[in-house]
PDB file of N, CA, C and O in Angstrom, chain B, residues numbered from 101:
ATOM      1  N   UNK B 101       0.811  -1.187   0.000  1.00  0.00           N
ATOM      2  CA  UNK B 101       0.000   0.000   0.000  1.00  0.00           C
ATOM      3  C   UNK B 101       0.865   1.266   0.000  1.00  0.00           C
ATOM      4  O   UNK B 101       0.529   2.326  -0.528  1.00  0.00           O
ATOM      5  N   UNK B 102       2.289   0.988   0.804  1.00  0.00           N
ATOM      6  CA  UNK B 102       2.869   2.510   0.655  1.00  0.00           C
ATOM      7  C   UNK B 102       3.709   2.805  -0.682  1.00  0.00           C
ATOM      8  O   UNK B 102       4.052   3.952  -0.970  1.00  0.00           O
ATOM      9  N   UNK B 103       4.028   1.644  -1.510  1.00  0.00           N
ATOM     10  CA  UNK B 103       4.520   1.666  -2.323  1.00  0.00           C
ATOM     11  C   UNK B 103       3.423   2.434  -3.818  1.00  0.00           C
ATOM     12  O   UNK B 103       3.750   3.137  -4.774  1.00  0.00           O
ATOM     13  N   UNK B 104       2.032   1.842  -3.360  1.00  0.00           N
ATOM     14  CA  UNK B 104       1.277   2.318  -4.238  1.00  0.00           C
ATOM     15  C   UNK B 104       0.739   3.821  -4.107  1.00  0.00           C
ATOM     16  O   UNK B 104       0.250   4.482  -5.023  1.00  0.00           O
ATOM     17  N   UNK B 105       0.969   4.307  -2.499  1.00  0.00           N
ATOM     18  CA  UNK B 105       0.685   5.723  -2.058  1.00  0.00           C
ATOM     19  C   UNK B 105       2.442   6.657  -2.914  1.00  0.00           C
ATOM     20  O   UNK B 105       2.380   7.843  -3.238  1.00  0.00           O
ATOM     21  N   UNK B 106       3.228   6.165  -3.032  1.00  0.00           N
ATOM     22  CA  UNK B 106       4.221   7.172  -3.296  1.00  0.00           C
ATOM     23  C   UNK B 106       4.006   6.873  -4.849  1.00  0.00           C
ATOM     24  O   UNK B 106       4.285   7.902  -5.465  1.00  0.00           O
ATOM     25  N   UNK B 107       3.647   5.933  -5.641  1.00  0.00           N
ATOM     26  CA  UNK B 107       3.689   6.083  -6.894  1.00  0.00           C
ATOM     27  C   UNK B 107       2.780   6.890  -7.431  1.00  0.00           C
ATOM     28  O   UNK B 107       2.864   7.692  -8.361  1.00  0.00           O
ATOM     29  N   UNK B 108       1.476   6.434  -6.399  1.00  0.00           N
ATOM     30  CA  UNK B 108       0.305   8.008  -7.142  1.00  0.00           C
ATOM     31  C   UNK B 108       0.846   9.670  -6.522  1.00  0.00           C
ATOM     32  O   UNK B 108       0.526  10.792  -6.914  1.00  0.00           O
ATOM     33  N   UNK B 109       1.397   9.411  -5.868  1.00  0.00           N
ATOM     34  CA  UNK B 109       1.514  10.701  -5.713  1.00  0.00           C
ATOM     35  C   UNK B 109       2.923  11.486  -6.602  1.00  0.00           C
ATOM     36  O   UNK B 109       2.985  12.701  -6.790  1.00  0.00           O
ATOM     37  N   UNK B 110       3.654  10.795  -6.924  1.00  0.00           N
ATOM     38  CA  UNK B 110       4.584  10.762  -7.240  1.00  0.00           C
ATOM     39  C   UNK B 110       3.964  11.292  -8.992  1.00  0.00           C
ATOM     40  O   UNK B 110       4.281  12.405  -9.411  1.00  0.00           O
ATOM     41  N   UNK B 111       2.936  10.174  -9.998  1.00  0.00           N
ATOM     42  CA  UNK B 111       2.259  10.649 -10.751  1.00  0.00           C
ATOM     43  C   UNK B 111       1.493  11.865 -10.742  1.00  0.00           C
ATOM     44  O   UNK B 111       1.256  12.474 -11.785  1.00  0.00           O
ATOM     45  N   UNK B 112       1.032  12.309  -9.434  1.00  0.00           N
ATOM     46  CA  UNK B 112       0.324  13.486  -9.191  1.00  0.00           C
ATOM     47  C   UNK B 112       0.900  14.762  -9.458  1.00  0.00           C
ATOM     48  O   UNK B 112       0.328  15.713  -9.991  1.00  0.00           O
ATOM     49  N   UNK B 113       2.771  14.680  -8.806  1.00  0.00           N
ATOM     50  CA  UNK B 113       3.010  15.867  -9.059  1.00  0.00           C
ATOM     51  C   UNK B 113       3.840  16.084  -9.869  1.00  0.00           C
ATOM     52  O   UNK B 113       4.425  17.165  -9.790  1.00  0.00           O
ATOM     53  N   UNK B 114       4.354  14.724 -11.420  1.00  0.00           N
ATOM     54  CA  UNK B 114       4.832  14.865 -12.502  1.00  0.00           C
ATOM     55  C   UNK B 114       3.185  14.783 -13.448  1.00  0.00           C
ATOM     56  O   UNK B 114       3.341  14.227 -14.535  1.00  0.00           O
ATOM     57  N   UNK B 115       2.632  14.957 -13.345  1.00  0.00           N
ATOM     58  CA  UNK B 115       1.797  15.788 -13.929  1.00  0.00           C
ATOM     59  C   UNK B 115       1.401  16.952 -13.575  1.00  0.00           C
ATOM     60  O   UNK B 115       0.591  17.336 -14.419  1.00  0.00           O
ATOM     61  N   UNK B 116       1.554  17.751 -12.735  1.00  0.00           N
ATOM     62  CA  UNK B 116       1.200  18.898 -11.907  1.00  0.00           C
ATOM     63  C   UNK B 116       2.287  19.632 -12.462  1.00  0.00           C
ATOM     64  O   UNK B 116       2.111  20.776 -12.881  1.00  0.00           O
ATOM     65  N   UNK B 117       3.443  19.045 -12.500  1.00  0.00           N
ATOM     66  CA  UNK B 117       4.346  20.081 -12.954  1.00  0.00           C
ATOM     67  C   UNK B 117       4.968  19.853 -14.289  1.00  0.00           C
ATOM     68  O   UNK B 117       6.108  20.168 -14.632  1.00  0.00           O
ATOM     69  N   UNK B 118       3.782  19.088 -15.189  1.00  0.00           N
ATOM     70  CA  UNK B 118       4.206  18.639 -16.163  1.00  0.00           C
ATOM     71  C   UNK B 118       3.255  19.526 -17.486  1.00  0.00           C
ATOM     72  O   UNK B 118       3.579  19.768 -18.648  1.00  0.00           O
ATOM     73  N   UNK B 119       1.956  19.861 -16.696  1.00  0.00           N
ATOM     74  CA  UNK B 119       1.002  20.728 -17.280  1.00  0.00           C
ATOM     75  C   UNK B 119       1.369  22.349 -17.463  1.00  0.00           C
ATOM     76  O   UNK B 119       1.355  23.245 -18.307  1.00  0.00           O
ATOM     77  N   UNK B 120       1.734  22.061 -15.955  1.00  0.00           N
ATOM     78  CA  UNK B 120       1.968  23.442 -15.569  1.00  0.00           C
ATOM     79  C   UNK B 120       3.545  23.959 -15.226  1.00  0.00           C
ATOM     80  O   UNK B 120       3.921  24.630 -14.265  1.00  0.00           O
ATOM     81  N   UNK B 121       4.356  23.392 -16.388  1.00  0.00           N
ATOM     82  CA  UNK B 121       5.782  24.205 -15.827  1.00  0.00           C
ATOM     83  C   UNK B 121       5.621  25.972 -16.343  1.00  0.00           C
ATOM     84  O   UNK B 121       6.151  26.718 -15.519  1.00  0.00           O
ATOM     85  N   UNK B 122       5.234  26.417 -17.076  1.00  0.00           N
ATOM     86  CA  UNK B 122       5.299  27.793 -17.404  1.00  0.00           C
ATOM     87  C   UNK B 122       4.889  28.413 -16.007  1.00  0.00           C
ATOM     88  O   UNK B 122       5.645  29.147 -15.370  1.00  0.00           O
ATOM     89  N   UNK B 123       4.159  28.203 -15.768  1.00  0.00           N
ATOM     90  CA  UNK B 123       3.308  29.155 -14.625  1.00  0.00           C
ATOM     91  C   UNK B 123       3.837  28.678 -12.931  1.00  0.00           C
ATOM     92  O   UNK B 123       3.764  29.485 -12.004  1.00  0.00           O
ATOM     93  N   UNK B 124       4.434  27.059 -12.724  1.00  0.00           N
ATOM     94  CA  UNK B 124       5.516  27.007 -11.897  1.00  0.00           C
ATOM     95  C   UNK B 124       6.549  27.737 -11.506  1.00  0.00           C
ATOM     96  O   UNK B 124       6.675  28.127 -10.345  1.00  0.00           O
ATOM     97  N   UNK B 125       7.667  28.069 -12.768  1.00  0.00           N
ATOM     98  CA  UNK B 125       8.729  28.291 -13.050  1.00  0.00           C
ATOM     99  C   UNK B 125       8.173  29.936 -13.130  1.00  0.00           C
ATOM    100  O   UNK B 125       8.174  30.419 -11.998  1.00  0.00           O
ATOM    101  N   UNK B 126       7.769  30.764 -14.030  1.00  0.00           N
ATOM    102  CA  UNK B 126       7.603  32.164 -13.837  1.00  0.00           C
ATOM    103  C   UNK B 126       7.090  32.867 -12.568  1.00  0.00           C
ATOM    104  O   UNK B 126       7.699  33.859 -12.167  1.00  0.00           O
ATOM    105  N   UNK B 127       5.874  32.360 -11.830  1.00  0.00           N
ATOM    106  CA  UNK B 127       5.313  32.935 -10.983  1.00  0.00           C
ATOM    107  C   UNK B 127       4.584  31.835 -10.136  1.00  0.00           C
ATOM    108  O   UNK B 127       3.386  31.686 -10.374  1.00  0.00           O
ATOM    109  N   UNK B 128       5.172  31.036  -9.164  1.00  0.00           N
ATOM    110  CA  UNK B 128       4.931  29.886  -8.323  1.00  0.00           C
ATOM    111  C   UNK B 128       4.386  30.243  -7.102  1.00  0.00           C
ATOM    112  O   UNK B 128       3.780  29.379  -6.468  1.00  0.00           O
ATOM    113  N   UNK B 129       4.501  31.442  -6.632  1.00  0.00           N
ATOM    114  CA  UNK B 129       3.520  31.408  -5.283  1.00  0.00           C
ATOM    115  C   UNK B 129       1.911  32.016  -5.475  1.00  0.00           C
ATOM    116  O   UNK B 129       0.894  31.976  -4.782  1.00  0.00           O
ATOM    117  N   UNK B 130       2.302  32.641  -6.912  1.00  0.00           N
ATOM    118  CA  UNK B 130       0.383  33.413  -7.665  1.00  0.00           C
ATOM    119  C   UNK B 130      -0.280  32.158  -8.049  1.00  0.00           C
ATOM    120  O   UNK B 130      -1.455  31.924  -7.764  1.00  0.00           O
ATOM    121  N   UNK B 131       0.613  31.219  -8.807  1.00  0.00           N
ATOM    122  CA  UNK B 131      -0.052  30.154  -9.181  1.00  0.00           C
ATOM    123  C   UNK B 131      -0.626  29.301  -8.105  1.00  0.00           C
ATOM    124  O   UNK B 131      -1.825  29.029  -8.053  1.00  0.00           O
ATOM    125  N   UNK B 132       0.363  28.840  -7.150  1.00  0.00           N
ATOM    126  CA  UNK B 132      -0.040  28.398  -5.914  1.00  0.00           C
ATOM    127  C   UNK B 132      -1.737  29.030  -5.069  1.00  0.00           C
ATOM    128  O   UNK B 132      -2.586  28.329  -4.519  1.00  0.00           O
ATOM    129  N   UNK B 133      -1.737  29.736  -5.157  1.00  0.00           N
ATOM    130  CA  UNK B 133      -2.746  30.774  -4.660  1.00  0.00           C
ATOM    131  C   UNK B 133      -4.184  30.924  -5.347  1.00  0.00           C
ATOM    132  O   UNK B 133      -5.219  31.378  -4.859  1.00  0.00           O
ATOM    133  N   UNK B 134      -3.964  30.455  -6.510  1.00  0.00           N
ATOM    134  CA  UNK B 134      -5.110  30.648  -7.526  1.00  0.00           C
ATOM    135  C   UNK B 134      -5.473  29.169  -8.000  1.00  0.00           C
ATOM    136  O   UNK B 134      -6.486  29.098  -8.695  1.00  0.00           O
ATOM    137  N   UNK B 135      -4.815  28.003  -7.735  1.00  0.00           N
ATOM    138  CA  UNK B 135      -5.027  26.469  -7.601  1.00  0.00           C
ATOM    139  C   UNK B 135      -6.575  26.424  -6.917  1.00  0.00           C
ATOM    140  O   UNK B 135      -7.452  25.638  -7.276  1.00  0.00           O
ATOM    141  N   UNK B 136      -6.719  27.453  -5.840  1.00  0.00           N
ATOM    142  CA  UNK B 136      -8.080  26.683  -5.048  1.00  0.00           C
ATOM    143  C   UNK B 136      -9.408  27.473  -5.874  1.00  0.00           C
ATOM    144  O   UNK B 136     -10.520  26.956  -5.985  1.00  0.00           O
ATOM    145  N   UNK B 137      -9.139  28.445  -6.264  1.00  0.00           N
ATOM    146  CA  UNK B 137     -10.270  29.533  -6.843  1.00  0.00           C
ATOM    147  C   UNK B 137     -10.398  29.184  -8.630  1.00  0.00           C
ATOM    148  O   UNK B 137     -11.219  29.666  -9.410  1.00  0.00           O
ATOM    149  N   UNK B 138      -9.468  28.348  -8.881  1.00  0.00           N
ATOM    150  CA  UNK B 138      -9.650  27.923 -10.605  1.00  0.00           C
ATOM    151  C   UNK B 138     -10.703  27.204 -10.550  1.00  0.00           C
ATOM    152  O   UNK B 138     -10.755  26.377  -9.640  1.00  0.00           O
ATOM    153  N   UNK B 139     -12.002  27.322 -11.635  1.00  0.00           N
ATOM    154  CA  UNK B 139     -12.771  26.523 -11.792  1.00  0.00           C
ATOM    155  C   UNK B 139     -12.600  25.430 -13.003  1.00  0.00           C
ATOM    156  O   UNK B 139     -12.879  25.883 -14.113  1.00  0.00           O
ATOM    157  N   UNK B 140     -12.185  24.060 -12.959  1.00  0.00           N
ATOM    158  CA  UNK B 140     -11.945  23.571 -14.175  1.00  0.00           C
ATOM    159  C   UNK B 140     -13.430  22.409 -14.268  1.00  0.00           C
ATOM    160  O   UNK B 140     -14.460  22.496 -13.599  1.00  0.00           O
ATOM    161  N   UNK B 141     -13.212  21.751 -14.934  1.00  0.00           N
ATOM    162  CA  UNK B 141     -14.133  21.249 -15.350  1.00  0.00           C
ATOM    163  C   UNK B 141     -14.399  19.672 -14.587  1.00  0.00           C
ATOM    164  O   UNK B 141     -15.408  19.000 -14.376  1.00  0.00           O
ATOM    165  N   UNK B 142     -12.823  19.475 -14.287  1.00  0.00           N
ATOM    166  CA  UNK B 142     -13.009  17.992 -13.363  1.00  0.00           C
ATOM    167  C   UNK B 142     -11.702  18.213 -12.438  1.00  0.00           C
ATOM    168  O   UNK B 142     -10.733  18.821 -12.894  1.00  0.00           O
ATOM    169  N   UNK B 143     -11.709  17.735 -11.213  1.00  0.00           N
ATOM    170  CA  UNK B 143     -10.538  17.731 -10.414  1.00  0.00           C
ATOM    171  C   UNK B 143      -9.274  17.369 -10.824  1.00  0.00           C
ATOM    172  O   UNK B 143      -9.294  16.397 -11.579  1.00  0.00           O
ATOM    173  N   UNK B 144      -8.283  17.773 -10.610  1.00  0.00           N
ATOM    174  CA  UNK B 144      -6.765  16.789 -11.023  1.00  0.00           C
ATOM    175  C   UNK B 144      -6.446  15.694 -10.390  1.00  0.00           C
ATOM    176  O   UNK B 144      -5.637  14.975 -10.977  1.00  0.00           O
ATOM    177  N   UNK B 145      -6.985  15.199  -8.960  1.00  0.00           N
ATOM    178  CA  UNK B 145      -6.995  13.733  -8.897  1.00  0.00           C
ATOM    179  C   UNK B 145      -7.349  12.660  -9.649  1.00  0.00           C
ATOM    180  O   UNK B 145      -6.591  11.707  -9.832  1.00  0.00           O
ATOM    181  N   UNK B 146      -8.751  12.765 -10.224  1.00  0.00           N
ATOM    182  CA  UNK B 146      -9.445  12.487 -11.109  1.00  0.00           C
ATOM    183  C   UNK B 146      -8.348  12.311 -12.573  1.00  0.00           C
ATOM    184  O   UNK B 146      -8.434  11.285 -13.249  1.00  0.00           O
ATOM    185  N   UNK B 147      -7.568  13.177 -12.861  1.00  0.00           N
ATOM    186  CA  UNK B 147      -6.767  12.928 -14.276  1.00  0.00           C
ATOM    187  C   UNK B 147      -5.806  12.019 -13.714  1.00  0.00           C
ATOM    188  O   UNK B 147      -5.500  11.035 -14.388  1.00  0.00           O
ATOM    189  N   UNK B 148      -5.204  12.218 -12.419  1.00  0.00           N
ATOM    190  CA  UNK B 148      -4.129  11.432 -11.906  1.00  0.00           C
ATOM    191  C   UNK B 148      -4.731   9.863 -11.215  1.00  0.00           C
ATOM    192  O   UNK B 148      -4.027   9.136 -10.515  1.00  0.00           O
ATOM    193  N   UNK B 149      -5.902   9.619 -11.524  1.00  0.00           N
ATOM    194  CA  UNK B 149      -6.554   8.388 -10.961  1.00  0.00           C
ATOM    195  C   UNK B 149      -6.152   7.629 -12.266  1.00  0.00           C
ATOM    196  O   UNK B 149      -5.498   6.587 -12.313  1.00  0.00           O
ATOM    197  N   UNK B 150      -6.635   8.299 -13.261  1.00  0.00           N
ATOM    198  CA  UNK B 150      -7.080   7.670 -14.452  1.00  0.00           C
ATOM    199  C   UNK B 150      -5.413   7.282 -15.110  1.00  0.00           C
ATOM    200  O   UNK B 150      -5.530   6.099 -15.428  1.00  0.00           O
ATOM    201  N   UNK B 151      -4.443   7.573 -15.337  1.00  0.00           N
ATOM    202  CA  UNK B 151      -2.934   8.022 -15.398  1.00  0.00           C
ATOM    203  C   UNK B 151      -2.986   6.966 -14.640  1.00  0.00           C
ATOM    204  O   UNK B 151      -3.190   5.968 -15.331  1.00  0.00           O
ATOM    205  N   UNK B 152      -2.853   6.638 -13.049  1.00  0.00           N
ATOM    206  CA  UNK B 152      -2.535   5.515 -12.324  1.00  0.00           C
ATOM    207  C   UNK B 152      -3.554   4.504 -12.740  1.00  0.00           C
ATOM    208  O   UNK B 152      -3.566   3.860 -11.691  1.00  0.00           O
ATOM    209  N   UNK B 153      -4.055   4.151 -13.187  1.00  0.00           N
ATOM    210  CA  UNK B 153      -4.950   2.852 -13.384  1.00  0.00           C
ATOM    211  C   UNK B 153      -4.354   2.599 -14.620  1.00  0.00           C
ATOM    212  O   UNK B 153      -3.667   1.577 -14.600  1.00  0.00           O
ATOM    213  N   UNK B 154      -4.372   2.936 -15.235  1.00  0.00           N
ATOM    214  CA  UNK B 154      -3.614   2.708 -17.309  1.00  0.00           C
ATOM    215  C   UNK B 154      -2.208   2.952 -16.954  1.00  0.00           C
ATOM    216  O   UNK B 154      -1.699   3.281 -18.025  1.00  0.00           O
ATOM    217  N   UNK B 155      -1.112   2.978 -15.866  1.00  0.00           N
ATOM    218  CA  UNK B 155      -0.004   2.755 -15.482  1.00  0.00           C
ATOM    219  C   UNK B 155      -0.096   1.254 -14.918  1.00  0.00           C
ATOM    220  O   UNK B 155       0.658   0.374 -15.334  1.00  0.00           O
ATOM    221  N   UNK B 156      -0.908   1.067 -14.107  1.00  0.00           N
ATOM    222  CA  UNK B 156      -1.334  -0.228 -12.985  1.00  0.00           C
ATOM    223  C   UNK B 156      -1.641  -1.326 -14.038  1.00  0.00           C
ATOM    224  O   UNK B 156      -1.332  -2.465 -13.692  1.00  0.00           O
ATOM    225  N   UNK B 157      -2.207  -1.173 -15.287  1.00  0.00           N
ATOM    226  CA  UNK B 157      -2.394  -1.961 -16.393  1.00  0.00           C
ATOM    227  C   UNK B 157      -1.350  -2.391 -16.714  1.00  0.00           C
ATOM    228  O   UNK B 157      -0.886  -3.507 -16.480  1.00  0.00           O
ATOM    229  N   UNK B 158      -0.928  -1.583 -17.244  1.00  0.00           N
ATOM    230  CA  UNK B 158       0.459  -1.703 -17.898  1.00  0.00           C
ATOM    231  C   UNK B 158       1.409  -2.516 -16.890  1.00  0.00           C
ATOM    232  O   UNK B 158       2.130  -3.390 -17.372  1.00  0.00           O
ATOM    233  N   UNK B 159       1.431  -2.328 -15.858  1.00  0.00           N
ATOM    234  CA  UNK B 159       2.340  -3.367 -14.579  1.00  0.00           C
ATOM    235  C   UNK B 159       1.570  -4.629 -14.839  1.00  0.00           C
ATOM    236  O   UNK B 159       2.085  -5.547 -15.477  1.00  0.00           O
ATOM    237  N   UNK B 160       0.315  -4.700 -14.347  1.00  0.00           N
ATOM    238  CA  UNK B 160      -0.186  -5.921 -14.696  1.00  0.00           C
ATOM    239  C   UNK B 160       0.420  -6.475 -15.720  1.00  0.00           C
ATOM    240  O   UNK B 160       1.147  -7.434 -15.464  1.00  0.00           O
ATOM    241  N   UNK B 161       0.288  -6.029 -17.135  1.00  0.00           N
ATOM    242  CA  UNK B 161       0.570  -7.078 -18.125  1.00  0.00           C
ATOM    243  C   UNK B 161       1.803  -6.990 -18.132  1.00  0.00           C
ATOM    244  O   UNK B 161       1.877  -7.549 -19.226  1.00  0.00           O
ATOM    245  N   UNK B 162       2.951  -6.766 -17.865  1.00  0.00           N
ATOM    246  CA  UNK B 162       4.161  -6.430 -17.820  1.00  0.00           C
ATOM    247  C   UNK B 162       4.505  -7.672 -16.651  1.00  0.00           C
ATOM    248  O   UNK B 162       5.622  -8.189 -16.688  1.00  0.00           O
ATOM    249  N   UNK B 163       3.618  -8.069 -15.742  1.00  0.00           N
ATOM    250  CA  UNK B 163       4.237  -8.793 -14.494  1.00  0.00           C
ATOM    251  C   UNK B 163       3.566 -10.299 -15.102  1.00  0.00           C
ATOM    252  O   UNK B 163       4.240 -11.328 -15.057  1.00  0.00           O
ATOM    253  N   UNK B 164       2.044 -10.281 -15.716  1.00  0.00           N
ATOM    254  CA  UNK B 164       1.877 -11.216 -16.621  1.00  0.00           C
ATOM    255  C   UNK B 164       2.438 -11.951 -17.602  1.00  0.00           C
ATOM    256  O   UNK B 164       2.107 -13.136 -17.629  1.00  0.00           O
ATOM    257  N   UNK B 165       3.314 -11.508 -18.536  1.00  0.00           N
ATOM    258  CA  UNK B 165       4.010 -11.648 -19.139  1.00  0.00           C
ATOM    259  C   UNK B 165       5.511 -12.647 -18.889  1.00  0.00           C
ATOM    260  O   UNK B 165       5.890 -13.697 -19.409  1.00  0.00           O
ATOM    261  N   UNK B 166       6.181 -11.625 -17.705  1.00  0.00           N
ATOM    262  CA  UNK B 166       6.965 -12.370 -16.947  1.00  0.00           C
ATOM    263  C   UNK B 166       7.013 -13.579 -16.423  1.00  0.00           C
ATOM    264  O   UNK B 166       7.968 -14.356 -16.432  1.00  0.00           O
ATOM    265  N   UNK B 167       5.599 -13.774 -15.807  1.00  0.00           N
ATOM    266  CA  UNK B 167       5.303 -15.075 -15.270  1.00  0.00           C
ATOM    267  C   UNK B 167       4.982 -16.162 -16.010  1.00  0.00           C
ATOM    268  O   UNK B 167       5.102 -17.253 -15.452  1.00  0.00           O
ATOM    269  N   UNK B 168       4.551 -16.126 -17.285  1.00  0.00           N
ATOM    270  CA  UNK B 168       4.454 -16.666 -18.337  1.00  0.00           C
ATOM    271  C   UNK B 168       6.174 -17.289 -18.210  1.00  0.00           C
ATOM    272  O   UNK B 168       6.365 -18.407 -17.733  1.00  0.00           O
ATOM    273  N   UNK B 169       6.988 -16.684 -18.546  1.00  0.00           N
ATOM    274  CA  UNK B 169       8.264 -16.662 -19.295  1.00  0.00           C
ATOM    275  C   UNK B 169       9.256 -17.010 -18.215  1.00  0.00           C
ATOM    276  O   UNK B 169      10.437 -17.016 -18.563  1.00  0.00           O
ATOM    277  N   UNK B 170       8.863 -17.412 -16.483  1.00  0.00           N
ATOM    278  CA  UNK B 170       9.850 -17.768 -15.978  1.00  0.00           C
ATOM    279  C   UNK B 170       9.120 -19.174 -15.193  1.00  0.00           C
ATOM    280  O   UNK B 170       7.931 -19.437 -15.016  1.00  0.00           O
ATOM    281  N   UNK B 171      10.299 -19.892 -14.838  1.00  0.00           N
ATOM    282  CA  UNK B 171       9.826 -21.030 -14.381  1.00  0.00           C
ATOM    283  C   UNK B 171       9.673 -20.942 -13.013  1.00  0.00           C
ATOM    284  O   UNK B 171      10.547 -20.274 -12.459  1.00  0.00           O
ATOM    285  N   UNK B 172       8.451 -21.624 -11.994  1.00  0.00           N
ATOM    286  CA  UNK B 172       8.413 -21.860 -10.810  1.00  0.00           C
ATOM    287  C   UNK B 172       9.072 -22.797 -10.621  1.00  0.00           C
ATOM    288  O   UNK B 172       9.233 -23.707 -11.434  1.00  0.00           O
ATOM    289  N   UNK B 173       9.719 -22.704  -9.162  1.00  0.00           N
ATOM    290  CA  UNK B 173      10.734 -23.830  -8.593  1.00  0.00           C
ATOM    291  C   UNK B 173       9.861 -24.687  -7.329  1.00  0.00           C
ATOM    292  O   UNK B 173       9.872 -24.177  -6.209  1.00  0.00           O
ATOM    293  N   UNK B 174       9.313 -25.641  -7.486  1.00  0.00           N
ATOM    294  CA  UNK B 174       8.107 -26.294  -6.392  1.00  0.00           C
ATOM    295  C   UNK B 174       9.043 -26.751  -5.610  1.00  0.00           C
ATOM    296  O   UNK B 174       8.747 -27.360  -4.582  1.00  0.00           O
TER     297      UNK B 174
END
């Protein structure tokens, strides 16, 4: 579970600062400040849920795959 708490968050804020490097990098404490009063259309957890689940896929079949291709030792 903590491994899966630092990877979403970890996705959270390479997208956070992946959207938004202009307005990071020029003016980071206005931007900071205006994060709670922006009205967008859906939350950014919500983009970063969706990002971690189609990442979590991708592990899946990636760990699927593997197991296919290595032998168990009984």
């Amino acid at each position: 579970m903590k491994k899966e708490s630092v990877i979403f968050i970890l996705l959270f804020v390479f997208l956070a600062l992946g959207m938004h490097m202009n307005q990071w990098i020029s003016h980071p404490i206005e931007h900071f400040k205006h994060l709670a009063t922006h009205h967008m259309p859906y939350h950014p957890l919500l983009y970063t849920l969706i990002v971690y689940l189609f990442v979590g896929l991708i592990r899946m079949v990636i760990q699927g795959v593997i197991k296919l291709f290595t032998k168990r030792i009984r």
